[in-house]
C-alpha positions in Angstrom: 145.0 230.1 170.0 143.7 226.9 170.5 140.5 225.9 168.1 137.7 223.8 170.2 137.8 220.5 168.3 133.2 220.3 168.2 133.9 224.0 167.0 136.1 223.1 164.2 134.3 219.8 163.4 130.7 221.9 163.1 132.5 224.5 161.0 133.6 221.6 159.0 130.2 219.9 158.5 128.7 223.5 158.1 131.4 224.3 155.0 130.6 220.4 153.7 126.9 221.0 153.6 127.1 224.3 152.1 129.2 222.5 149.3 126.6 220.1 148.6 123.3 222.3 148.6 126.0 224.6 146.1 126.5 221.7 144.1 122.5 221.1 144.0 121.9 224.3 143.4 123.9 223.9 139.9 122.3 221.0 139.0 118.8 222.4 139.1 120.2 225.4 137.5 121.9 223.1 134.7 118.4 220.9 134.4 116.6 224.1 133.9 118.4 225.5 131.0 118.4 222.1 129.3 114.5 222.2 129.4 114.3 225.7 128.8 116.6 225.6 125.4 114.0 222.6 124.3 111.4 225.0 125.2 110.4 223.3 128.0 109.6 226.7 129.7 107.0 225.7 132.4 108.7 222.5 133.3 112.5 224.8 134.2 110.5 227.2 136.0 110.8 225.3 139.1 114.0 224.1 138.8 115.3 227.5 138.7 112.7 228.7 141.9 114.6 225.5 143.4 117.9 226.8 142.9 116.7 230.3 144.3 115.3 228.5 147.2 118.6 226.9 148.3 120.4 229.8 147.4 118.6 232.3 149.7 118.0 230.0 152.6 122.1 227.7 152.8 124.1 229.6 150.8 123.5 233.0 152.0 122.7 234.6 148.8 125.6 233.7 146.4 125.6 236.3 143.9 127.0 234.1 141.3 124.1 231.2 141.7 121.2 233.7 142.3 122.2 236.4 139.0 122.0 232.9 136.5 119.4 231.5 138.3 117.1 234.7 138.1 118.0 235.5 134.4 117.2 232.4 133.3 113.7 232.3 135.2 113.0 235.8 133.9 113.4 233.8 130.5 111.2 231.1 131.2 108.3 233.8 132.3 109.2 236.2 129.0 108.4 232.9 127.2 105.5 231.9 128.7 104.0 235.7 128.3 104.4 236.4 131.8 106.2 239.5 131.0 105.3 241.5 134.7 107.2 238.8 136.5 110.0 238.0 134.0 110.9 242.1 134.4 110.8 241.6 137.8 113.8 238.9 137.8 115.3 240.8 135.1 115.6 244.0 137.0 116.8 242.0 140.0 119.5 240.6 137.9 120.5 244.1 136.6 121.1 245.1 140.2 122.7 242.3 140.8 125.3 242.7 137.5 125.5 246.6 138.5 127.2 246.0 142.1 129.1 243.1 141.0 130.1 243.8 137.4 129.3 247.6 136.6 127.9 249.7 134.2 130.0 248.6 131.1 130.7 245.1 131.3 128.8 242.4 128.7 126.9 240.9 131.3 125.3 244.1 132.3 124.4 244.8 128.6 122.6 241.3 128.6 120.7 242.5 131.2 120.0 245.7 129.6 118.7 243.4 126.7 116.5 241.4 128.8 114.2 244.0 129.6 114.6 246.1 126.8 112.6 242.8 125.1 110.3 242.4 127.7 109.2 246.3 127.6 108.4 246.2 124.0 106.4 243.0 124.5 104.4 245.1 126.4 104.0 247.8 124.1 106.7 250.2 126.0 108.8 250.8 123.1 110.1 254.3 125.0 111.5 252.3 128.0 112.3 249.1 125.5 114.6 251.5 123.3 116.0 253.3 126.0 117.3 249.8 127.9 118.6 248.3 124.4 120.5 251.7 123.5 122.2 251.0 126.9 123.4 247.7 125.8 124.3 249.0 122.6 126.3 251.5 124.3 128.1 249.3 126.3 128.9 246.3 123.6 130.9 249.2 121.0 132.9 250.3 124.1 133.6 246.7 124.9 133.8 244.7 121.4 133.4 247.3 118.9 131.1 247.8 116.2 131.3 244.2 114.2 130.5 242.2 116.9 127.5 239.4 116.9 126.7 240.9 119.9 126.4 244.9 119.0 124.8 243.7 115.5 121.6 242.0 117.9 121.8 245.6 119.7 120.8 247.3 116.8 118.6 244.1 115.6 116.4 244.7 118.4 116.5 249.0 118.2 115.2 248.0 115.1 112.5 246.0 116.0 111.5 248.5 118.3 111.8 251.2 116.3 109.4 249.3 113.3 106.8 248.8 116.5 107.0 252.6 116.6 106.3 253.3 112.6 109.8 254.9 112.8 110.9 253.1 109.4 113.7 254.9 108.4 115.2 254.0 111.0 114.6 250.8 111.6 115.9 250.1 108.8 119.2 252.3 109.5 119.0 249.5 112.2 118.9 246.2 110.6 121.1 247.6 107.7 124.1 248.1 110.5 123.1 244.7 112.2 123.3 243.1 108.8 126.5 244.5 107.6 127.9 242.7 110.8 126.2 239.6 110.0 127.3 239.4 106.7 131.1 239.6 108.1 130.8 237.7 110.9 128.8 234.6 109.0 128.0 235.1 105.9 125.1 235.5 103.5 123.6 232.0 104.8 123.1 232.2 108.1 119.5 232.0 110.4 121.0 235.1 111.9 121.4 237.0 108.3 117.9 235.5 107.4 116.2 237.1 110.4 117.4 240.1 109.1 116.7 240.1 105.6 112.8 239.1 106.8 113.2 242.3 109.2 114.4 244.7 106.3 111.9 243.0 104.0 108.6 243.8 106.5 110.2 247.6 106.9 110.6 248.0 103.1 107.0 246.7 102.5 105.8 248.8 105.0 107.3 251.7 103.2 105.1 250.3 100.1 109.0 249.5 98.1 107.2 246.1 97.3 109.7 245.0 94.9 112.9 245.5 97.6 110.6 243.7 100.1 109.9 240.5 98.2 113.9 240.4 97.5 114.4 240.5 100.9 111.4 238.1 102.7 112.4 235.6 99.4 116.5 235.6 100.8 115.2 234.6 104.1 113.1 231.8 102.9 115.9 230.2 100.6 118.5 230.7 103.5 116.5 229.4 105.6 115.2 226.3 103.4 118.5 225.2 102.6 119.3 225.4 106.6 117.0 223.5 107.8 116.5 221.2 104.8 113.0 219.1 105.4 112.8 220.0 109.4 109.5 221.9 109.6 110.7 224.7 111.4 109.0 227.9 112.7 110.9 230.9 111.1 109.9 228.9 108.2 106.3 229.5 108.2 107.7 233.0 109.3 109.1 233.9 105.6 106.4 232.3 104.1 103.7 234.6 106.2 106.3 237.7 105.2 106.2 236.7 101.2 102.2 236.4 101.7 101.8 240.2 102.8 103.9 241.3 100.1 102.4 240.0 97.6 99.2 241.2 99.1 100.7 244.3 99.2 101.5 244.3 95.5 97.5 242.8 94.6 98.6 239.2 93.7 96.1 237.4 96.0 96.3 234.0 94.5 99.8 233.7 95.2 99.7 235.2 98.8 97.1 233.0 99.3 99.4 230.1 98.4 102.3 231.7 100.6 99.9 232.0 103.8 98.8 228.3 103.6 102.5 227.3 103.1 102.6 229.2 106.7 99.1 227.9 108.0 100.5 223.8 107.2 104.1 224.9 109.2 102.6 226.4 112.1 99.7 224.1 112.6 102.3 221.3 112.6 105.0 222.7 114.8 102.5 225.1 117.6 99.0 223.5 116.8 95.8 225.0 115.9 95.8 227.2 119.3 98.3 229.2 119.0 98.5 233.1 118.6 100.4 233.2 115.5 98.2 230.6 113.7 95.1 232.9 114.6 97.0 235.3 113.3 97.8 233.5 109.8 94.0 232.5 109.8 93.2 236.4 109.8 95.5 237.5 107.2 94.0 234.9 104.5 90.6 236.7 105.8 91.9 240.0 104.6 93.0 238.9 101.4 90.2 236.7 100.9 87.9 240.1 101.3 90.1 242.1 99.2 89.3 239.2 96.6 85.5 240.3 97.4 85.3 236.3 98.9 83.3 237.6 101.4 82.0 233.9 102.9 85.7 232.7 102.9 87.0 235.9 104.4 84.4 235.3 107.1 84.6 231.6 108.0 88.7 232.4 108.1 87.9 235.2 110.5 86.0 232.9 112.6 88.7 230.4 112.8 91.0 232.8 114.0 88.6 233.8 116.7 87.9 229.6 117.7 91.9 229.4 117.5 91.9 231.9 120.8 88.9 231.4 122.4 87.6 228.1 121.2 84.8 226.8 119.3 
């Protein structure tokens, strides 16, 4: 069979072009998770749209460039608190994974993840702890139980789990998630840390103060020597934890001391209108009312309230 030369030439140029806008495609999708892992979140969001955008109208819908461009998307909108939309890209992913992957492959369980994190941000912890148990699931049949990747399964059951007052087990949870953590890194790594501040919070929660200062203090050295004199975030986050634990145990001056240590971090590294420092702002309320300070414990409360909604 002869092939018309224009025929085989346009199929040429066609192929040619659909290399390029492919190779596009990857670069906006490469851009985009450079920002994003900055934290650049509302800068990558249009790269990635971009990405989607070529994808859908050249490509033809390559599964390959639209599953990482949509998952990484869904990121940028979980991070920006956006959570409708980022479960929206996550579940499109999922369906994606499901046809191409399956039901028990490791991508799939990242997917599961995804919006397992996004339903608990939105106070779903049913639907958040059914999607992480089917990640869970699916990382023991495919790496077993002392994996990084099974021990943040039962990090986040755990997390959703303490949303749920459920603190036995939650902290069934992080205990398994730590025993693989210990294996896998070591006592002094930011991954054990996270987890010794998530057992601490649990055991203060079941009023074992002692345990809990143990565990939020473990944190905050692993984490000090880690990051050395960075002013970093999970930081201010161990000093918050020691501050309610030694509310918890009626030592106000030194949570009082603890909770500024974790006002000067986050002021620094979010600014003064951010969530969590409201947040820090209201706990050094509490304690100064507990301390009968009433005027302090009101002008605190007030800041936390200017940190949301302005002066």
């Amino acid at each position: 069979m002869i092939i018309p030369i224009r025929s085989a030439c346009h199929d040429l140029d066609e192929t040619k072009q659909k290399e390029i806008q492919l190779t596009k495609a990857s670069k906006w999708i490469s851009d985009g998770i450079g920002l994003k892992n900055r934290g650049k979140y509302a800068e990558a969001l249009p790269l990635f749209q971009e990405a989607l955008e070529i994808n859908f109208k050249i490509l033809g819908n390559c599964p390959t460039v639209a599953v990482l461009a949509i998952c990484n998307l869904g990121t940028c909108l979980f991070h920006l608190e956006q959570y409708d939309e980022a479960l929206r890209n996550y579940r499109k992913a999922l369906d994606i994974r499901l046809v191409i992957c399956g039901d028990r492959h490791a991508d799939t369980a990242w997917s599961y993840q995804n919006i397992g994190m996004t339903l608990n941000s939105q106070h779903k912890q049913d639907e958040a702890l059914t999607n992480h148990r089917k990640a869970l699931g699916i990382r023991l049949r495919v790496f077993g139980k002392y994996d990084l990747s099974t021990a943040q399964s039962y990090d986040n059951i755990g997390l959703v789990l303490r949303d749920q007052k459920e603190y036995d087990k939650a902290l069934t949870s992080f205990q398994k998630a730590l025993e693989t953590r210990l294996i896998q890194c070591g006592h002094n790594s930011i991954g054990t840390a996270n987890l010794y501040q998530n057992i601490g919070f649990v055991l203060g929660h079941q009023k074992k103060h002692d345990e809990a200062e143990q565990h939020c203090q473990r944190a905050l050295d692993i984490r000090l020597d880690f990051f050395g004199d960075r002013i970093e975030e999970d930081t201010a986050e161990s000093y918050f934890g020691i501050g309610i634990v030694y509310e918890n145990q009626g030592k106000y001056k030194e949570a009082m001391e603890a909770l500024r240590q974790a006002l000067d971090i986050q002021l620094e590294v979010l600014g003064n209108r951010h969530k969590k420092v409201a947040k820090t702002y209201k706990r050094m309320g509490t304690v100064l009312t507990e301390q009968s300070q009433h005027a302090k414990a009101t002008a605190m409360h007030q800041r936390a309230l200017e940190t949301i909604f302005g002066p």
